[in-house]
C-alpha positions as CSV (number, residue, x, y, z in Angstrom):
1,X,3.5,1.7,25.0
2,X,4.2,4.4,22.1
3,X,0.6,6.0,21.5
4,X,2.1,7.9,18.1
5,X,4.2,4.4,17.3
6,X,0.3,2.8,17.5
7,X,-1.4,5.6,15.8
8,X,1.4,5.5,12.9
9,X,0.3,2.1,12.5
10,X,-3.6,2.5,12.4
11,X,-3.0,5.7,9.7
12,X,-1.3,2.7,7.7
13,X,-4.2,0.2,8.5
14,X,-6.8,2.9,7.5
15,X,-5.3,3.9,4.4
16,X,-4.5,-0.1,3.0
17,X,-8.5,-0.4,3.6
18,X,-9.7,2.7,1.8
19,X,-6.9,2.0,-1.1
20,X,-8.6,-1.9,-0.7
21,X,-11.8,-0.6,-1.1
22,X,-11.3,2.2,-4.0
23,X,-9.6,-0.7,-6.3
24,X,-12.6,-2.8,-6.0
25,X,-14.7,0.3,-6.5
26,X,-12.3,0.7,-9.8
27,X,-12.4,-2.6,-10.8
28,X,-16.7,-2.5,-10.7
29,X,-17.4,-2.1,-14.4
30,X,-15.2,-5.3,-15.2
31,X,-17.0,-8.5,-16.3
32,X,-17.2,-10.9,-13.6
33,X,-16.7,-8.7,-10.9
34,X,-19.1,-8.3,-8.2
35,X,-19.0,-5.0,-6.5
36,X,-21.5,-4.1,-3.8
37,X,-21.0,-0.3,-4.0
38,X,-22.8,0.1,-1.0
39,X,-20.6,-1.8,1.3
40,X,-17.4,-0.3,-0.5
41,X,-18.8,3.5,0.4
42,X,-19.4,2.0,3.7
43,X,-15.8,0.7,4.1
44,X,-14.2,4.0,2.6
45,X,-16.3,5.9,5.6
46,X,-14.9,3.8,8.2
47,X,-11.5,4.2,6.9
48,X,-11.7,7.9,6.8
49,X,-12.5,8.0,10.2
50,X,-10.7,5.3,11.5
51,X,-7.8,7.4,9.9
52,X,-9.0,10.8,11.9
53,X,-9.1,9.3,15.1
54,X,-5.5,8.2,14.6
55,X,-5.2,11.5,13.9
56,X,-6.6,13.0,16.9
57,X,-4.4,10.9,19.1
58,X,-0.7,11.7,17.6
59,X,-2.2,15.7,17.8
60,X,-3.3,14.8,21.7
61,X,0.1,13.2,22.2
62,X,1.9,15.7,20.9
63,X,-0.1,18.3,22.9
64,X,0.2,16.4,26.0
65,X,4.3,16.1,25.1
66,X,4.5,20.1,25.0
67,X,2.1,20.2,28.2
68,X,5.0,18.2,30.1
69,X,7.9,19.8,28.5
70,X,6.3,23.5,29.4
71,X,6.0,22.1,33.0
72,X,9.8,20.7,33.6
73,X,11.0,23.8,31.8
């Protein structure tokens, strides 16, 4: 199991949901559109974090990469 291969993958995932969620947000003033603005905010908060903790584990991978490589060397 890659952990960067799964973490690539999740910075996708977070970013198709906050790019979801800011066209609906864009799309609010048209007619017949029904926007909850609350639950879109929501949304674009859990992307943004769901998109740091991905984040935080390619930078802990990588860290724990260089950890190894300094100890074989």
């Amino acid at each position: 199991m890659d952990p960067i291969a799964t973490a690539q993958y999740g910075l996708l995932a977070a970013s198709r949901r906050f790019d979801a969620s800011a066209s609906r947000v864009a799309r609010m003033g048209v007619e017949g559109e029904n926007v909850d603005l609350a639950s879109e905010v929501v949304e674009q908060i859990s992307a943004k974090h769901q998109f740091s903790a991905n984040l935080s584990v390619i930078r802990t991978a990588q860290d724990m990469t260089g950890e190894l490589l300094d100890i074989l060397a």
